[in-house]
Phi, psi and omega in degrees: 000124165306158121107029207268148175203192221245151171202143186262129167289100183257182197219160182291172166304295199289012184280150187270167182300341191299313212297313207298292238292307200322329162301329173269341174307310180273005163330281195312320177303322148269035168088012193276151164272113162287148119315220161278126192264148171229108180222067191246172163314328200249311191246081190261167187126197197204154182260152197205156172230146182193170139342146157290330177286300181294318177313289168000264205306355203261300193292336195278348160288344188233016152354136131073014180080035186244026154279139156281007175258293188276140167272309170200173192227114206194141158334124143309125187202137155330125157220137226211117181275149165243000000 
């Protein structure tokens, strides 16, 4: 895939582990990269390189809060504490 580029899924707290794993099977599955998993207290979810169409269709699930799972969805990016 052209244009592919890396994004973090995070998912609310009470989501269950089935649903995140279950996201990542289709990630992979339409040609998507797992990254790096995040299953800390503050931060559950996973960084994925994928399509703009697909990150597109991902964000467009979670509009106005209205996934019962995914909290956002957003570009993988450096981020720097001062």
């Amino acid at each position: 895939m052209s244009g592919n580029k890396s994004y973090m899924i995070i998912f609310r707290n009470e989501a269950p582990q089935a649903e995140i794993d279950s996201k990542i099977r289709e990630v992979e599955n339409k040609g998507g990269k797992i990254g790096q998993k995040f299953e800390s207290g503050i931060l559950r979810g996973f960084a994925a390189t994928m399509s703009d169409d697909e990150a597109n269709q991902l964000k467009a699930l979670t509009e106005g809060g209205s996934h019962p799972h995914i909290e956002y969805i957003e570009p993988d990016q450096t981020m720097k504490t001062m």
